[in-house]
VOBA-1610 file (N, C-alpha, C; in pm, whole numbers, padded with zeros to 5 digits, always signed):
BEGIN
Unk-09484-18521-04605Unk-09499-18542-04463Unk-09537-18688-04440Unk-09470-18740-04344Unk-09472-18903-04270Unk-09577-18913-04189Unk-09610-19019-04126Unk-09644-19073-04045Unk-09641-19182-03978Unk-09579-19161-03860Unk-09555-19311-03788Unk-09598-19322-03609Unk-09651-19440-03595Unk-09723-19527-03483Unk-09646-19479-03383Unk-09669-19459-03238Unk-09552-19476-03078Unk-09524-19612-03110Unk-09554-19665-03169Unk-09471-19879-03138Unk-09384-19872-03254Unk-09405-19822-03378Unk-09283-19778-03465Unk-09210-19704-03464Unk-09237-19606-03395Unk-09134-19511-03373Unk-09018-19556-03253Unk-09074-19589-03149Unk-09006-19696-03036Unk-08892-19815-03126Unk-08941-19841-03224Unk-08885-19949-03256Unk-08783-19908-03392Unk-08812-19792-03434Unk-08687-19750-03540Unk-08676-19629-03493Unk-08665-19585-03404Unk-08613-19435-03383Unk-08527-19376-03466Unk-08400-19444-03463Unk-08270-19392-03531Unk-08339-19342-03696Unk-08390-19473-03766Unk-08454-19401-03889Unk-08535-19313-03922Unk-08658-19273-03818Unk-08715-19180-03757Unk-08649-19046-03803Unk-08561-19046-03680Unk-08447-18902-03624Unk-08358-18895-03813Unk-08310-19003-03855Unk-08256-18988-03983Unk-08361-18883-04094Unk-08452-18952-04092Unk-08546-18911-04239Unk-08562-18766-04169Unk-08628-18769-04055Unk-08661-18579-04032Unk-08504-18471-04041Unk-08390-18545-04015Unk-08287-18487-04019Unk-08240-18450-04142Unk-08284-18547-04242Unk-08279-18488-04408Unk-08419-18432-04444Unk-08504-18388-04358Unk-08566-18294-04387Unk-08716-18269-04428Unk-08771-18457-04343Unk-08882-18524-04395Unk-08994-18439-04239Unk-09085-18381-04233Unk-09159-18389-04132Unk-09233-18510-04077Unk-09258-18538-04003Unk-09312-18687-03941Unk-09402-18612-03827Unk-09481-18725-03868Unk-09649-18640-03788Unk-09656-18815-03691Unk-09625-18812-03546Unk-09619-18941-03455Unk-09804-18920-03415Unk-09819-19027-03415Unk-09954-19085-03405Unk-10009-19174-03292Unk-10091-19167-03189Unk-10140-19230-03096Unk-10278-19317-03088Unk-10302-19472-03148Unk-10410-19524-03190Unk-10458-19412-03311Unk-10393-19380-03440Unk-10417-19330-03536Unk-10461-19166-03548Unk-10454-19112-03430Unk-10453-18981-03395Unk-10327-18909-03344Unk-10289-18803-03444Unk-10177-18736-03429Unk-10160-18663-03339Unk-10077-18644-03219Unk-10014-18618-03087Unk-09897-18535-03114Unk-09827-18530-03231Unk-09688-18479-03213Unk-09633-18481-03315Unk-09537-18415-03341Unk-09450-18358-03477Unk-09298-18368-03439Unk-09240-18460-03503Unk-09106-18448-03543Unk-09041-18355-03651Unk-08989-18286-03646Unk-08943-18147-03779Unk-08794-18154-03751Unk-08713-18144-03895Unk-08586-18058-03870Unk-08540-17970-03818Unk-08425-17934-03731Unk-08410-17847-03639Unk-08324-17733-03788Unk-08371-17613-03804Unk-08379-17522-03911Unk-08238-17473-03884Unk-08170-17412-03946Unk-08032-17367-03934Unk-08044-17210-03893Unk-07940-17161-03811Unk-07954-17029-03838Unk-07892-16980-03950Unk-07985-16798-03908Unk-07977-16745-04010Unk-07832-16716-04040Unk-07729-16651-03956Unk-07602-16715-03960Unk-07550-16830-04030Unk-07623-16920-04001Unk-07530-17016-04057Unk-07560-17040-04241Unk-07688-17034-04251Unk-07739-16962-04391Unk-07674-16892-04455Unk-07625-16762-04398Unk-07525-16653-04473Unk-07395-16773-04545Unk-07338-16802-04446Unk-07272-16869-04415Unk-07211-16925-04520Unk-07331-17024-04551Unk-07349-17155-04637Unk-07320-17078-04826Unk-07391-16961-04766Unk-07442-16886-04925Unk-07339-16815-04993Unk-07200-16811-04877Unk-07087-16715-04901Unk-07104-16546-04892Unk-07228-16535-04828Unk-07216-16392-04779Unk-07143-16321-04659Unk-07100-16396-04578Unk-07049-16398-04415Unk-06942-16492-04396Unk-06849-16419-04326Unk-06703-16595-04331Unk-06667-16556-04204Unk-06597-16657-04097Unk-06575-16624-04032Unk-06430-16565-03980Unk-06427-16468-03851Unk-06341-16377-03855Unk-06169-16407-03815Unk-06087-16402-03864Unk-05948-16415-03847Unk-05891-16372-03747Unk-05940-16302-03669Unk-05834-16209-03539Unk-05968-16230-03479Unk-05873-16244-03329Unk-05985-16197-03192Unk-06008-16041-03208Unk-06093-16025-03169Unk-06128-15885-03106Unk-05994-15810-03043Unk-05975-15895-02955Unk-05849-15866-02844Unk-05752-15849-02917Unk-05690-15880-03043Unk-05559-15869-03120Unk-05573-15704-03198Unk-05704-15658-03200Unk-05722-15571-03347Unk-05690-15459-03258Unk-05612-15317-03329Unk-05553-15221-03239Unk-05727-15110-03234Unk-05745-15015-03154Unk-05848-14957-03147Unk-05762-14809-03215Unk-05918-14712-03291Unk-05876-14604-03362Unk-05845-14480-03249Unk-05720-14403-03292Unk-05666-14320-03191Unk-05757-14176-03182Unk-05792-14158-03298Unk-05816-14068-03333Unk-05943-14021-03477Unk-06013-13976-03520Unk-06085-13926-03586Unk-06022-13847-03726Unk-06110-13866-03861Unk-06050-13804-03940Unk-05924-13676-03939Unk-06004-13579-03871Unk-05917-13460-03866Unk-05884-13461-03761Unk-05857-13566-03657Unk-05748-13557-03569Unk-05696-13499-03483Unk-05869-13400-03423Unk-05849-13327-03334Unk-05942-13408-03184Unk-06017-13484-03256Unk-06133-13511-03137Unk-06138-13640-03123Unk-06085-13743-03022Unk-06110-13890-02984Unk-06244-13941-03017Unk-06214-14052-03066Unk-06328-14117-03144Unk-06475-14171-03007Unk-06429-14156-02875Unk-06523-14137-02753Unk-06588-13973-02764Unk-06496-13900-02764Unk-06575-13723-02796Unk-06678-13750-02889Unk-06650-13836-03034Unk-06743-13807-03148Unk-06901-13918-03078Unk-06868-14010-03007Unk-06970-14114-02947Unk-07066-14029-02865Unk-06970-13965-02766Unk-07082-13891-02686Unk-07140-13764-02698Unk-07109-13708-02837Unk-07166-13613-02900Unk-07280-13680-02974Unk-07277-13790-03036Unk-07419-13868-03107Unk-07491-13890-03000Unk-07447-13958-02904Unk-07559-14014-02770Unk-07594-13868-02726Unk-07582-13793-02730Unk-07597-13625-02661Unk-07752-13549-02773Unk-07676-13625-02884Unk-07797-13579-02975Unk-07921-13622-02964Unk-07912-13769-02950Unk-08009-13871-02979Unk-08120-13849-02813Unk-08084-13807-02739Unk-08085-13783-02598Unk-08176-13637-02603Unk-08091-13545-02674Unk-08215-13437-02691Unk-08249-13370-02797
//
């Protein structure tokens, strides 16, 4: 963890905003008393997955993918089987 002056920080910002952006905390200081914290802005957790190769992102809109007609045995619309769970959960 850093520490830097309001008259240094005023005066190198950009290097400032650099070092916390690779990940340095910086503790800003007012006549030698700390006022404020500069920190890296943290990634989401999304984007984490992401990074780690657990999650990729998706190839088709929503809007392109066809919806299911029907239910295994193909007697009862896959809305019948929805509002039979919400029916349960309900009482």
């Amino acid at each position: 963890m850093s520490t830097v002056g309001i008259r240094a920080l005023k005066q190198n910002a950009s290097e400032v905003v650099r070092r916390a952006a690779a990940g340095d905390v910086i503790t800003v200081t007012d006549r030698g008393r700390p006022v404020a914290q500069i920190v890296p802005i943290r990634k989401t957790r999304l984007d984490e997955m992401r990074d780690a190769g657990l999650v990729r992102e998706a190839t088709k809109k929503p809007w392109d993918l066809t919806l299911p007609t029907a239910t295994a045995d193909g007697d009862r619309s896959w809305s019948e089987v929805l509002q039979d769970m919400r029916d349960d959960e309900r009482y």
